[in-house]
MITI-898147 format. One record per residue (C-alpha): residue number from 1; residue in three letters; x, y, z. Coordinates in steps of 0.02 Angstrom, whole numbers, always signed. Example, Ala and Ser with C-alpha at 12.3 -4.5 7.8 and 13.67 -1.06 7.14 Angstrom:
REM MITI-898147
+-----+-----+--------+--------+--------+
|   k |   r |     xx |     yy |     zz |
+-----+-----+--------+--------+--------+
|   1 | Ala |   +615 |   -225 |   +390 |
|   2 | Ser |   +684 |    -53 |   +357 |
+-----+-----+--------+--------+--------+
This chain:
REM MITI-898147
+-----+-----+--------+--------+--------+
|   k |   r |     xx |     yy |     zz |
+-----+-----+--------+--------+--------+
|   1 | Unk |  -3101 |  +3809 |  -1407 |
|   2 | Unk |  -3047 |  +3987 |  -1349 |
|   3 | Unk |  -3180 |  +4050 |  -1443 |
|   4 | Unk |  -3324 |  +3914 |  -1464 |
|   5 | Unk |  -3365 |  +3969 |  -1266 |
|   6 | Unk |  -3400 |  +4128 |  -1252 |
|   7 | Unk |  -3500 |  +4136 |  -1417 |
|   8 | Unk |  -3590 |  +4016 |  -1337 |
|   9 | Unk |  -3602 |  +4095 |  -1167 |
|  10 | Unk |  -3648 |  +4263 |  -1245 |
|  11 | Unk |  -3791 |  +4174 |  -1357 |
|  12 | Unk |  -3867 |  +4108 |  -1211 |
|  13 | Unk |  -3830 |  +4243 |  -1098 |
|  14 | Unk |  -3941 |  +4333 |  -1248 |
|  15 | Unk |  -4089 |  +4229 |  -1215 |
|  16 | Unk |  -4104 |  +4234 |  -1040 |
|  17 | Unk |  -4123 |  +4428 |  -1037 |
|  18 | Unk |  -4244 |  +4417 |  -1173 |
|  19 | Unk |  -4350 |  +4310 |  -1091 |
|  20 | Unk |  -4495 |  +4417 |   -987 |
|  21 | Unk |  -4512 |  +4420 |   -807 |
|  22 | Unk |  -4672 |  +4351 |   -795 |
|  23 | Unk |  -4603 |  +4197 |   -890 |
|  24 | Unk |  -4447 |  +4188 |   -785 |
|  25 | Unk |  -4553 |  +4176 |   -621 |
|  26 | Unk |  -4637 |  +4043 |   -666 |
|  27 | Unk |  -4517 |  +3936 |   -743 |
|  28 | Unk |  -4428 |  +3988 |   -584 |
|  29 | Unk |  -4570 |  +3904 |   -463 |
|  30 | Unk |  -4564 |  +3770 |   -564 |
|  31 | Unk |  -4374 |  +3746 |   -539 |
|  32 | Unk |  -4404 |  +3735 |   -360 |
|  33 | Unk |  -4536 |  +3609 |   -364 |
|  34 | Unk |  -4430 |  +3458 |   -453 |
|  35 | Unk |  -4275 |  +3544 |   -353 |
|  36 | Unk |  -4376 |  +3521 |   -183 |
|  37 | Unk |  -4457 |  +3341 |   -249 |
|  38 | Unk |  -4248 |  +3286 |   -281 |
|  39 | Unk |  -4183 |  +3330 |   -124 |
|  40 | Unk |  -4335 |  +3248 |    -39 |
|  41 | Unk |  -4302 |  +3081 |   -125 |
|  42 | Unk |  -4103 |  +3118 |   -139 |
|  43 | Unk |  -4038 |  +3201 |    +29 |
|  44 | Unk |  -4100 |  +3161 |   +221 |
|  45 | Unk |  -4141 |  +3290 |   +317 |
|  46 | Unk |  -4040 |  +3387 |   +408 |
|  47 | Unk |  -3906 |  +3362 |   +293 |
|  48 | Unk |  -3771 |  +3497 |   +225 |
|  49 | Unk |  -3806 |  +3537 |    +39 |
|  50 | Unk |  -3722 |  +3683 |    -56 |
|  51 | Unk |  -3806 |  +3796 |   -155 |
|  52 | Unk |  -3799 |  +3969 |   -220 |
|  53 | Unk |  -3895 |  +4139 |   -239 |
|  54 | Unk |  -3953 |  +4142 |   -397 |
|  55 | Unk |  -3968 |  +4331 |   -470 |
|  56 | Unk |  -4004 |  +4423 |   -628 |
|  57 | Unk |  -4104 |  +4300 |   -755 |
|  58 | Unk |  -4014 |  +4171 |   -692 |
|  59 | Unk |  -4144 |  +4001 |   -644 |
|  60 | Unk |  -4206 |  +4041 |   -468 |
|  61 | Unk |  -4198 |  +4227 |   -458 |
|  62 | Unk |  -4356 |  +4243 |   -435 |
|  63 | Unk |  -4399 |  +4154 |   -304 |
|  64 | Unk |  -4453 |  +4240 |   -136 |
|  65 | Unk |  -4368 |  +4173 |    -10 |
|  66 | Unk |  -4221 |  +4140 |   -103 |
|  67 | Unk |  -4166 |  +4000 |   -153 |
|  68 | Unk |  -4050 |  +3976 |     +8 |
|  69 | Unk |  -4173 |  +4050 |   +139 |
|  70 | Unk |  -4286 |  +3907 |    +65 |
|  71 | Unk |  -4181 |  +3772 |    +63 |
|  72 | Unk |  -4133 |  +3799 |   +259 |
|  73 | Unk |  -4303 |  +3751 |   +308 |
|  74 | Unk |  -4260 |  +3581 |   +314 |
|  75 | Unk |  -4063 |  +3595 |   +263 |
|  76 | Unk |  -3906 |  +3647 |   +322 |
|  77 | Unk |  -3856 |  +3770 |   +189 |
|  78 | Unk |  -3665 |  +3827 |   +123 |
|  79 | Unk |  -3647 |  +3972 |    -15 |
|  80 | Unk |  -3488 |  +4018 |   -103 |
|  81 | Unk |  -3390 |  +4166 |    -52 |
|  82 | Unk |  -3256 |  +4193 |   -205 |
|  83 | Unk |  -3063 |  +4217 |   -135 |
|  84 | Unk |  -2918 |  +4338 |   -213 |
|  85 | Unk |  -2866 |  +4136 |   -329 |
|  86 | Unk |  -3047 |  +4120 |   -391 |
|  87 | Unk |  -3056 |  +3954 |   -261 |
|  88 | Unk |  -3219 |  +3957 |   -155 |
|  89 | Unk |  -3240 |  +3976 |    +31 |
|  90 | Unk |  -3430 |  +3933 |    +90 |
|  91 | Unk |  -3524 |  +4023 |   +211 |
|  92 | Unk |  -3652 |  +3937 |   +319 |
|  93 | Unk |  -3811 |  +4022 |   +262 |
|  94 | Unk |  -3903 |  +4098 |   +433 |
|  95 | Unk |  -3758 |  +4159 |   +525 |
|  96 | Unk |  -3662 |  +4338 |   +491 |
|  97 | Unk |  -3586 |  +4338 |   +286 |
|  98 | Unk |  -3413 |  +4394 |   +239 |
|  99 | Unk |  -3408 |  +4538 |   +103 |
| 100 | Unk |  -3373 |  +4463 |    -61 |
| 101 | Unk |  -3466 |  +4371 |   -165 |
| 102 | Unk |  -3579 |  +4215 |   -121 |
| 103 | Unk |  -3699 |  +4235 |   -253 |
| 104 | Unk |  -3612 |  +4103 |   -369 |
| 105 | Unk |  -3449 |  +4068 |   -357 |
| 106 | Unk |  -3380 |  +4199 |   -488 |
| 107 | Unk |  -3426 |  +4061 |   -607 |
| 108 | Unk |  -3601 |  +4089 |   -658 |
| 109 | Unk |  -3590 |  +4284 |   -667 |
| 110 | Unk |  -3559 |  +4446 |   -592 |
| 111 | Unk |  -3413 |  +4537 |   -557 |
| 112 | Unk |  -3377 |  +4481 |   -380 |
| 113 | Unk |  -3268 |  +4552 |   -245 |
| 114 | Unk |  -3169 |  +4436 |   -154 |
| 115 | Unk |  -3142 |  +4426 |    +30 |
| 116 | Unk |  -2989 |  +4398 |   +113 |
| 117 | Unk |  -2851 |  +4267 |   +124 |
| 118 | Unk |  -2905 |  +4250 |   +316 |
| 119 | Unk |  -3079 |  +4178 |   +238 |
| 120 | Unk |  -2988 |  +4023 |   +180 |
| 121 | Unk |  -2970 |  +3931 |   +357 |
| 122 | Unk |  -3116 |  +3858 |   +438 |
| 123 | Unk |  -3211 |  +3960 |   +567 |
| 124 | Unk |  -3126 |  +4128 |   +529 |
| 125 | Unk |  -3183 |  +4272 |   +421 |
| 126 | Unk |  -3347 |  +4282 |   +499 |
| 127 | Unk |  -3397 |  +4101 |   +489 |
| 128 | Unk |  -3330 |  +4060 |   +334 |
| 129 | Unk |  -3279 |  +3886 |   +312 |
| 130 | Unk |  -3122 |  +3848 |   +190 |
| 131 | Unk |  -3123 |  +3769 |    +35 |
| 132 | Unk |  -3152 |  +3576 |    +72 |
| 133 | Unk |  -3298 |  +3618 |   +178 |
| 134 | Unk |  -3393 |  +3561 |     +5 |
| 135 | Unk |  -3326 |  +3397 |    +31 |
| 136 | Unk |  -3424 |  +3358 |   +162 |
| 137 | Unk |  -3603 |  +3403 |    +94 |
| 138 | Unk |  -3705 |  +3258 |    +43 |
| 139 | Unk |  -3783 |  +3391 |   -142 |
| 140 | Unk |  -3696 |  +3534 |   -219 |
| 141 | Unk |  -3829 |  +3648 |   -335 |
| 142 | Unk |  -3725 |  +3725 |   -458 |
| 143 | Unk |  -3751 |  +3875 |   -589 |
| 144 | Unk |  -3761 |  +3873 |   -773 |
| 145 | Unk |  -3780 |  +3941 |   -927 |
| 146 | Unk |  -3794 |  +3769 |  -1028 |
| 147 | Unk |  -3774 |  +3573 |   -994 |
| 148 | Unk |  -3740 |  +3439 |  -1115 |
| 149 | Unk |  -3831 |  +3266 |  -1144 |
| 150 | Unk |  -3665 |  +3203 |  -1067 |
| 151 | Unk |  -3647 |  +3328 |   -904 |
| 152 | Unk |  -3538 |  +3445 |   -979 |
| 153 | Unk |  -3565 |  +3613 |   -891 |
| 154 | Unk |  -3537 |  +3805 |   -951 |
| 155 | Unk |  -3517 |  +3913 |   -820 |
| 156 | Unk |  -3455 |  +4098 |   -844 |
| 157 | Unk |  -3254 |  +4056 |   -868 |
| 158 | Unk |  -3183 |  +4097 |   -717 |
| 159 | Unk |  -3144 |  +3883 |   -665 |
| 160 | Unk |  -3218 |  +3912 |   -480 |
| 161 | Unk |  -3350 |  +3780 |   -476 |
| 162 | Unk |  -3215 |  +3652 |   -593 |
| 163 | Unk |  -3086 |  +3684 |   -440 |
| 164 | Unk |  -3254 |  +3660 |   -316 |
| 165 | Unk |  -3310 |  +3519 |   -397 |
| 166 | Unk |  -3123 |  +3431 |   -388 |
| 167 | Unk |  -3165 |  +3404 |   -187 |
| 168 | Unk |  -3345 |  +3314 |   -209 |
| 169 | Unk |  -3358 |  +3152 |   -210 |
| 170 | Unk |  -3423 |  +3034 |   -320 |
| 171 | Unk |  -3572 |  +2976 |   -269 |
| 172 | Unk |  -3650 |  +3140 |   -204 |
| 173 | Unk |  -3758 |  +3232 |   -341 |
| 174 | Unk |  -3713 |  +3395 |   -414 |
| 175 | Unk |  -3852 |  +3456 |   -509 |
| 176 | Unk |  -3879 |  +3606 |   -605 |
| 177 | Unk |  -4027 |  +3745 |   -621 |
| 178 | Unk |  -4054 |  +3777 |   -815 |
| 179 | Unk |  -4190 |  +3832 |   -921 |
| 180 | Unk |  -4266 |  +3708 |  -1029 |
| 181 | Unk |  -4170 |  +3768 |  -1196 |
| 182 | Unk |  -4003 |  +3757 |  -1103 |
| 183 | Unk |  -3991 |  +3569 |  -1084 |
| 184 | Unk |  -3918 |  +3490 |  -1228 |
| 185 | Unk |  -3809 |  +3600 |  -1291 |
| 186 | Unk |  -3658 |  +3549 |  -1364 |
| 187 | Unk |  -3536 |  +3613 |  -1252 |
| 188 | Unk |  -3360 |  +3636 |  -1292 |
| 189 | Unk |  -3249 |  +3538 |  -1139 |
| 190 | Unk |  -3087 |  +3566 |  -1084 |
| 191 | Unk |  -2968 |  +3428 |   -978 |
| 192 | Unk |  -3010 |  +3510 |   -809 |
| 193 | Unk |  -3215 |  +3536 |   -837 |
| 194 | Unk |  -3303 |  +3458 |   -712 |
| 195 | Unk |  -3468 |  +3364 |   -781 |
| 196 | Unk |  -3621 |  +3376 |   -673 |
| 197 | Unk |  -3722 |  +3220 |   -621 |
| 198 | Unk |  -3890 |  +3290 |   -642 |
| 199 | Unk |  -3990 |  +3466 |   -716 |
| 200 | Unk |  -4185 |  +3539 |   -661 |
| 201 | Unk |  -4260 |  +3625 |   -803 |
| 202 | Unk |  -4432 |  +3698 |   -759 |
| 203 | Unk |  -4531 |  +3589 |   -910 |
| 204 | Unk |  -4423 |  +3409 |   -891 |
| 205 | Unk |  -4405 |  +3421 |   -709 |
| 206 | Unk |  -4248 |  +3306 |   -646 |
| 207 | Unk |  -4161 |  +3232 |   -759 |
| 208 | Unk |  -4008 |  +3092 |   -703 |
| 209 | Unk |  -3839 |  +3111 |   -810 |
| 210 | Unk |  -3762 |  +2975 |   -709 |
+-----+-----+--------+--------+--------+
């Protein structure tokens, strides 16, 4: 198991980079199509979802306006901000953002830098709320590197989105961004993995693991 992941992460990691720009942006425009269609049919307006800013070759980098800038038109929008335990905080997008990372959690890539301690209550460290603010969203949009047939998500290793994921509810979707290669991967699942409830690949569009 120690190993089987980040051979797999690093294959896939491989492909993504490979892939050319021009490819990337449209798959990416795609993404946001059947991501945009979901949340019409899935999520009334006005509603909090959390999301993420997707960078790199990761699905949705592309896109100008990002891919929280976009989804505040008719949303209220909450990105991750990564604290000193790996846990995530979640900024509102639109007002002031903490230094640190809120591009993805620490769990879909980058070497973030975390904010404060203080960032962990609600309404301090610049509007950051604490970590059960994504309890209260009605759809989380997650990273990924790879999704199985049964939900089983590979993130980057560093169990942010798992401990995330531990506060959402049931019966709201999580649903992750992946190209079309990356769903249905076998991927190797530990006890505290958190599966995801739906994936948007730019070919299949939505696609329901429930």
């Amino acid at each position: 198991m120690q190993e089987a992941k980040p051979q797999t992460r690093r294959r896939l990691l491989a492909a993504r980079t490979a892939t050319p720009g021009a490819e990337r942006g449209r798959a990416d425009l795609e993404t946001w199509k059947a991501l945009r269609a979901f949340l019409i049919e899935s999520v009334e307006e006005g509603a909090a979802v959390a999301a993420y800013r997707p960078f790199g070759s990761e699905p949705g980098a592309a896109l100008e306006p990002e891919l929280p800038e976009r989804l505040t038109v008719v949303y209220k929008v909450l990105v991750p901000v990564l604290l000193p335990d790996k846990d995530l905080a979640w900024a509102p997008v639109g007002v002031p953002e903490p230094q640190g990372d809120h591009s993805n959690g620490g769990s879909a890539g980058g070497s973030p830098d975390p904010v404060g301690p203080e960032a962990s209550a609600a309404g301090s460290g610049g509007g950051v709320l604490g970590p059960e603010a994504v309890g209260s969203v009605a759809a989380v949009i997650v990273p990924g590197l790879a999704v199985s047939h049964d939900g089983m998500r590979l993130g980057r290793g560093g169990g942010s989105y798992d401990r995330a994921l531990a506060r959402v509810g049931p019966e709201v979707p999580v649903v992750a961004l992946l190209r079309d290669e990356e769903f249905g991967v076998a991927v190797p699942a530990e006890p505290h993995d958190r599966p995801v409830t739906g994936v948007i690949t730019p070919s299949r569009g939505f696609v329901s693991l429930r």
